[in-house]
TIDRENDO-344760 format. One record per residue (C-alpha): z, x, y; residue number from 1. Coordinates in pm, 1 decimal, decimal comma. Example, Ala and Ser with C-alpha at 12.3 -4.5 7.8 and 13.67 -1.06 7.14 Angstrom:
<rs>
<r up="780,0" east="1230,0" north="-450,0" n="1"/>
<r up="714,0" east="1367,0" north="-106,0" n="2"/>
</rs>
This chain:
<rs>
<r up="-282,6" east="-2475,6" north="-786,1" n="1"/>
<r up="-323,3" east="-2122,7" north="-767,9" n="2"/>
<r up="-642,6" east="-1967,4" north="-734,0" n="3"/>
<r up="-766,6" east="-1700,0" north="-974,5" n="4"/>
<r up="-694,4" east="-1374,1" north="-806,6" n="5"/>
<r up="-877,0" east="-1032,8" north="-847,9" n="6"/>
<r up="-807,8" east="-876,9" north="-1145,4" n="7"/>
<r up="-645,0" east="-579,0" north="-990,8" n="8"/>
<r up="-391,6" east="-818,5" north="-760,4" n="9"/>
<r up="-99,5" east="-814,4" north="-916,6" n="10"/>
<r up="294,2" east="-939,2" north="-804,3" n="11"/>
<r up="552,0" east="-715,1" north="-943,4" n="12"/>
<r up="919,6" east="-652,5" north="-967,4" n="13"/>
<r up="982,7" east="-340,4" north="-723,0" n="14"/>
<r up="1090,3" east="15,1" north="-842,8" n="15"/>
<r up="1276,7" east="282,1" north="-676,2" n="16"/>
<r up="928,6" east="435,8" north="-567,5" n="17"/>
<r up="864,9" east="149,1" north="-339,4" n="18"/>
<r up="1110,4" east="268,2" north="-91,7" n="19"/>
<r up="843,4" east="414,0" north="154,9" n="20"/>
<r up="640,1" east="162,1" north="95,7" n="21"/>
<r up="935,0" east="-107,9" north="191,7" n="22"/>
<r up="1001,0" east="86,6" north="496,9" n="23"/>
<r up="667,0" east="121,5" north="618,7" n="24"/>
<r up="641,3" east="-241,1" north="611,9" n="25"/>
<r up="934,1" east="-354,3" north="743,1" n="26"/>
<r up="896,4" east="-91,3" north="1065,2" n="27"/>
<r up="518,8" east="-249,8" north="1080,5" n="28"/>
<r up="683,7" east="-585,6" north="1161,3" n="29"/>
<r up="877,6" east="-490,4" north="1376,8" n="30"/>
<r up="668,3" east="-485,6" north="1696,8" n="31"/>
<r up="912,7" east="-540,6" north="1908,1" n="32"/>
<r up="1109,5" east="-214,4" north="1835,3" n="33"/>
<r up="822,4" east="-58,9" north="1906,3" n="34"/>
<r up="683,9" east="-162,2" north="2184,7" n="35"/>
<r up="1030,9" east="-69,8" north="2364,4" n="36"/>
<r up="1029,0" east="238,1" north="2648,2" n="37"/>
<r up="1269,3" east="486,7" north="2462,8" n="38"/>
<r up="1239,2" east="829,1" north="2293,0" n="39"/>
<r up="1036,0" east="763,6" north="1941,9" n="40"/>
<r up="1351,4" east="921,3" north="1773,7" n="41"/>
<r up="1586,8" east="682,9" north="1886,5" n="42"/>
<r up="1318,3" east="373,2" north="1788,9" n="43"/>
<r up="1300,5" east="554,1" north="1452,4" n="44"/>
<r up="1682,8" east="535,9" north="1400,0" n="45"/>
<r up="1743,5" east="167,7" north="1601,9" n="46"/>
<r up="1438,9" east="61,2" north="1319,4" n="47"/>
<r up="1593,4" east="242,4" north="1032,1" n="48"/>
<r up="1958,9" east="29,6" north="1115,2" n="49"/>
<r up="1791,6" east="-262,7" north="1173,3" n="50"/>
<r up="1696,2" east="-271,3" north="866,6" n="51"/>
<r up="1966,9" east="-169,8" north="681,1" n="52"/>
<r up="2161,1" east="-432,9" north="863,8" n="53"/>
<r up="1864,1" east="-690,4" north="722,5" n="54"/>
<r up="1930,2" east="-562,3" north="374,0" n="55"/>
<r up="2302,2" east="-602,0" north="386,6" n="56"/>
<r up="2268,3" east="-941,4" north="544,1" n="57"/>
<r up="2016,6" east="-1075,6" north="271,7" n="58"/>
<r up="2223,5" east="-902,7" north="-0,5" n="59"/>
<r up="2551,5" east="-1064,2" north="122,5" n="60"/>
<r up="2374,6" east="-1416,3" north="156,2" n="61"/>
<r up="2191,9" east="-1451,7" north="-116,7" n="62"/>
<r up="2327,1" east="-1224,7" north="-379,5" n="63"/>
<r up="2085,7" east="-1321,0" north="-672,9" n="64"/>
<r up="1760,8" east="-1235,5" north="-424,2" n="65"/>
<r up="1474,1" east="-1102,0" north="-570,4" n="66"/>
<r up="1165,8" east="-868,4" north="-452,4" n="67"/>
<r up="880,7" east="-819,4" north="-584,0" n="68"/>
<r up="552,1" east="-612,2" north="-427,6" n="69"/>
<r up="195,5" east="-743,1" north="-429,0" n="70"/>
<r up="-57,8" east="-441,6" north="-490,3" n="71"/>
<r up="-375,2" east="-415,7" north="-520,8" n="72"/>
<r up="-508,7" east="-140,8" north="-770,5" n="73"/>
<r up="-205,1" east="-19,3" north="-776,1" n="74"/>
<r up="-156,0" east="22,1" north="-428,6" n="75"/>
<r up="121,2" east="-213,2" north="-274,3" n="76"/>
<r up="-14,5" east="-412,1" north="15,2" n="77"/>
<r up="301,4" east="-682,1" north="47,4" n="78"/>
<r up="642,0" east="-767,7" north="-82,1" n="79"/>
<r up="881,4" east="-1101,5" north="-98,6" n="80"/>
<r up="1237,5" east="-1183,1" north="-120,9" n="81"/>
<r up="1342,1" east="-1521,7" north="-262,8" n="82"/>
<r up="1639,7" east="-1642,2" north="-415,0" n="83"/>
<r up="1592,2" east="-1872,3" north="-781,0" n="84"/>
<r up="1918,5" east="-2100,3" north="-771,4" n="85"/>
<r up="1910,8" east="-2454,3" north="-953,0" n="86"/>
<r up="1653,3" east="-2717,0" north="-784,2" n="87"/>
<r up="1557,2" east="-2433,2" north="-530,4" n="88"/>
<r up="1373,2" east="-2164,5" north="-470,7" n="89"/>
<r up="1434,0" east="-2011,1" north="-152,7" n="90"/>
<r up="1156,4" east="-1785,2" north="48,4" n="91"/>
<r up="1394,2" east="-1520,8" north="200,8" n="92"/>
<r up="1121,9" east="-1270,0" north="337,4" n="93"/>
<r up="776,8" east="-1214,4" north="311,3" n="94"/>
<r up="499,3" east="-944,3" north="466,5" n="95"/>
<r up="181,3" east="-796,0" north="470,3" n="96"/>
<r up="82,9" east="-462,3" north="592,1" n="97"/>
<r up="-95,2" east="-506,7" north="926,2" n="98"/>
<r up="-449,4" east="-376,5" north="833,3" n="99"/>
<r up="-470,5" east="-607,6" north="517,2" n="100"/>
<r up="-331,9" east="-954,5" north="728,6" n="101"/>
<r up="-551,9" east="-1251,2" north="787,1" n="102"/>
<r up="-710,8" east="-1217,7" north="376,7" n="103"/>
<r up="-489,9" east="-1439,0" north="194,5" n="104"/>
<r up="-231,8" east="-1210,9" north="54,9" n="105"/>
<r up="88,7" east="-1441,9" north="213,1" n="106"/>
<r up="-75,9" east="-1753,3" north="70,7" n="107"/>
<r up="-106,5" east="-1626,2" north="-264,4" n="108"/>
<r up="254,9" east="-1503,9" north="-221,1" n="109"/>
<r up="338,2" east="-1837,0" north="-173,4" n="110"/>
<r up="112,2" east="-1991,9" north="-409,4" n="111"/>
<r up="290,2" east="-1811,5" north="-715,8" n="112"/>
<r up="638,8" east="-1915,8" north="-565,0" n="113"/>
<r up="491,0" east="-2299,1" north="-540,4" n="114"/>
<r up="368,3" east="-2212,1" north="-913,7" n="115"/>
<r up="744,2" east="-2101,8" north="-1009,2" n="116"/>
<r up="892,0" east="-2384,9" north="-830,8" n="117"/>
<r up="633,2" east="-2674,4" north="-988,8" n="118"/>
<r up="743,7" east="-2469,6" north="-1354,8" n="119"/>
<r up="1121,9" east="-2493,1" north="-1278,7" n="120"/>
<r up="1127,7" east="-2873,4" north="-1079,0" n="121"/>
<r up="1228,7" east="-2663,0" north="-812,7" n="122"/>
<r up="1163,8" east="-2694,2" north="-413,7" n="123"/>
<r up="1048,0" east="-2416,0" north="-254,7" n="124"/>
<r up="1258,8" east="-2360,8" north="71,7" n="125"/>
<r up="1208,8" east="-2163,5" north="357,5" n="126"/>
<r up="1310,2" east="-2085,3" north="715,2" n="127"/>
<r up="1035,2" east="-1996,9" north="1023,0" n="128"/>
<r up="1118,5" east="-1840,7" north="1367,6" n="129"/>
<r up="925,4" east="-2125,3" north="1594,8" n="130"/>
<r up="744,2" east="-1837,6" north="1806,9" n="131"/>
<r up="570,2" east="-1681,2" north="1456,9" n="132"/>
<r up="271,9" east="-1888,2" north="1515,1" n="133"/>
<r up="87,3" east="-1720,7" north="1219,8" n="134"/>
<r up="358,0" east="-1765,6" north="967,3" n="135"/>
<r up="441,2" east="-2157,5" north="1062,3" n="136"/>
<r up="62,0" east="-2237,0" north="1024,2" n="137"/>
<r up="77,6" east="-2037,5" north="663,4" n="138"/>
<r up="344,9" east="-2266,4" north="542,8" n="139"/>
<r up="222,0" east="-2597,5" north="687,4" n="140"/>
<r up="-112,7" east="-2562,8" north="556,8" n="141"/>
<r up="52,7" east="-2436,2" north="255,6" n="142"/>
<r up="218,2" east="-2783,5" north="223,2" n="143"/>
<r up="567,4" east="-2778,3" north="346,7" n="144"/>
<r up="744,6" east="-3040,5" north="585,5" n="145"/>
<r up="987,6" east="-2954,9" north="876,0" n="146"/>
<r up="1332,4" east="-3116,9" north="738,2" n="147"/>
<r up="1526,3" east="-2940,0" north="1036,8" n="148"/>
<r up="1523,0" east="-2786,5" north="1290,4" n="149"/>
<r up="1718,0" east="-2568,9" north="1632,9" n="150"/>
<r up="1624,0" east="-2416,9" north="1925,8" n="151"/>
<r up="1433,1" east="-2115,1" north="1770,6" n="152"/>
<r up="1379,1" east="-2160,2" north="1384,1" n="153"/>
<r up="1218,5" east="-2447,8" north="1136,0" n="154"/>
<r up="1355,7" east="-2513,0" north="791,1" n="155"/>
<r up="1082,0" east="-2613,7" north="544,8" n="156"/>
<r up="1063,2" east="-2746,2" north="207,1" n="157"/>
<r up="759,7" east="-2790,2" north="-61,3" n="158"/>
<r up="826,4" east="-3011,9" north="-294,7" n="159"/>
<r up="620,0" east="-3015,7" north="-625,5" n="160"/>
<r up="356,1" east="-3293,7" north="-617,9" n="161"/>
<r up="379,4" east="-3391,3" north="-230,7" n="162"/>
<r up="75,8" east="-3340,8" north="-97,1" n="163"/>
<r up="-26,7" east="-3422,7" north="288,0" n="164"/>
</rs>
């Protein structure tokens, strides 16, 4: 299922070092902080609680997450958060650093959790904001189904051996 990657692509559990690298992605998704008309100090901070608030709020729901950085000779390029419980594997977070987007670093992301969820019996679960176009196409070409939804978000699930 997954496709050979480069030699030098690699997905790996995350280290202390990673933490500029973490917050250089996570301010690079957030556009919408950015794009606001205030004093770049006051973005910096409003980014910096945000995410702290995003940490907290993943590490209270799903205490057993996991993260793990993809690099590319040794340079890290994207990270995920998932949570391994018993029948599911649940896609928490995921993103790629703008200028490397659109190469198929997010759908190998996802094709080693499909890999650990086909080793495990496991269903690979996920939830999608409606409006990230990008993202929704990702995991519906990737093979998962809409099982519910509201007003702004999608949950998905893969299931091992379902194919479309």
């Amino acid at each position: 299922m997954i496709e050979m990657p480069p030699p030098d692509l690699q997905i790996r559990s995350v280290h202390e070092r990673d933490q500029e690298f973490i917050d250089t992605l996570y301010r690079s998704t957030r556009e919408d902080l950015l794009r606001l008309p205030m004093d770049s100090d006051f973005i910096d901070n409003l980014i910096r609680s945000q995410q702290q608030i995003h940490a907290l709020g993943v590490q209270q729901n799903h205490p057993n997450a996991q993260t793990k950085i993809l690099e590319f000779q040794s340079q890290a390029l994207g990270r995920m958060v998932f949570e391994h419980t018993v029948g599911d594997i649940r896609l928490i977070d995921i993103a790629v650093l703008p200028g490397v987007q659109r190469q198929g670093l997010a759908r190998y992301m996802v094709q080693y959790l499909q890999q650990m969820a086909e080793t495990h019996q496991a269903n690979l679960s996920l939830r999608v904001v409606k409006n990230n176009l990008k993202a929704r196409q990702l995991y519906l070409s990737a093979g998962f189904q809409i099982v519910s939804e509201d007003a702004l978000s999608e949950q998905m699930r893969w299931q091992a051996g379902i194919t479309l």
